[in-house]
N, C-alpha and C positions, 0 to 999 in steps of 0.2 A: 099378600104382603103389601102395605103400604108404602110410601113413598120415602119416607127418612128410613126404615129397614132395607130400604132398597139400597140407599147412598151411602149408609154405614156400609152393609156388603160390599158392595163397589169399590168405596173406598179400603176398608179392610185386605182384598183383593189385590187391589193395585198396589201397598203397601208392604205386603207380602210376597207380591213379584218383585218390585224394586228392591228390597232387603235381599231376595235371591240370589236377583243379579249381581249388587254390590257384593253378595258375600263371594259367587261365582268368579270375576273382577277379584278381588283380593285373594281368593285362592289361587286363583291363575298367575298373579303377581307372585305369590310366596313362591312356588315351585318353580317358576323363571327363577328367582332371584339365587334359591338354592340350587338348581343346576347351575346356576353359571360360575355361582362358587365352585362346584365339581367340578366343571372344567377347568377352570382358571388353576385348583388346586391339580387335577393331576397335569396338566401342561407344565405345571412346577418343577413336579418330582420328574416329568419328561426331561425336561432343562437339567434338572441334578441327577439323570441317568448319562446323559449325554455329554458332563462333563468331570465323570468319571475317568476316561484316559488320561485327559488332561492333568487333573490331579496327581494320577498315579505319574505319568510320565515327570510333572513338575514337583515333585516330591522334594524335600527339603533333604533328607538323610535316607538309607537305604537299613538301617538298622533295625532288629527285630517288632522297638517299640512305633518306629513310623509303619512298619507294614503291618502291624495288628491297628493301630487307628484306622489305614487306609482299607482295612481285610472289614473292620467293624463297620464304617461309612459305606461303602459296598454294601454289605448286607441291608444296613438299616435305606436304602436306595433303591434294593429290589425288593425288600419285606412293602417298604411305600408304594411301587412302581405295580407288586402285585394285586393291593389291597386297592388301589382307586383303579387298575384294570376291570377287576370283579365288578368295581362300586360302578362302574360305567357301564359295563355291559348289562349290569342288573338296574339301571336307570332307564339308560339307550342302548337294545342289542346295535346298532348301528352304528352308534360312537363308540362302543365296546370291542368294535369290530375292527381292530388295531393289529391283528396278528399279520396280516403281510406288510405292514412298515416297519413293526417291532425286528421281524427277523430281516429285512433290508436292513434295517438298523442293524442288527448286532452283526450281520455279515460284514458291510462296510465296515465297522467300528472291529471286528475281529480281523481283516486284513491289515487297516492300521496298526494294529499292534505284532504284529508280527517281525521280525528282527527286519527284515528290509523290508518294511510296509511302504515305503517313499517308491517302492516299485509298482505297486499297486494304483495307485494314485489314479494313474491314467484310465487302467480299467474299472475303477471304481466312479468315474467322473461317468463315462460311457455308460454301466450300469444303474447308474441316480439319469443318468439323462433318458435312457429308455422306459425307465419308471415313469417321469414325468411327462415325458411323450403319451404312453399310455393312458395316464388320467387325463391328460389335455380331451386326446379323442372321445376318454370317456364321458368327460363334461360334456363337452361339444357336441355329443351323442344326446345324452339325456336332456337338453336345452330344446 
């Protein structure tokens, strides 16, 4: 092999590494950019799970047609809330991995609603503080 076979090769070579990398690089970008959409979207539907009591409590009228809107919003909030749980877990089993906040969640959120949920309050302040106790050390742990 002579000497400009040599440097086409070479060249060709390097050319084809760089184009790699770039394309490596821009795939890495694409699937950041789309997971971060995932998140950002299901944190969304998190936000419009969580302000679900709200709603129902601040309800304008109590009439059959306000509680089929409110019965309809509901559904289309857990049909959401299910669908980017899935889309999560089948992304990131780790980010997916939502079921002991969700059920903190609905425990808190289901003592609220209960006819004298303002009783609750105090023990539910104590149970979010023990939770967060907990991840504190287990950050602190894993550092």
């Amino acid at each position: 092999m002579d000497t400009n076979s040599l440097i086409a090769l070479l060249t060709a070579i390097i050319a084809g590494t760089v184009a790699l990398i770039g394309y490596s690089f821009a795939q890495f970008a694409n699937r950041r950019e789309r997971k971060s959409k995932l998140f950002a979207e299901a944190l969304a539907v998190i936000y419009e799970y969580q302000e679900l009591p709200f709603r129902i409590r601040r309800r304008a009228a109590s009439d059959g047609v306000t509680r089929a809107a409110l019965g309809g919003l509901t559904s289309d909030v857990m049909t959401k809330l299910g669908f980017y749980l899935a889309w999560l877990h089948m992304e990131s089993p780790e980010v997916g991995a939502l079921h002991a906040e969700r059920m903190l969640c609905l425990s808190v959120m289901r003592r609220e609603l209960y006819p004298w949920g303002f009783l609750y309050r105090r023990a539910n302040r104590r149970l979010l503080d023990r939770e967060r106790q907990v991840r504190a050390d287990e950050a602190t742990r894993l550092e």
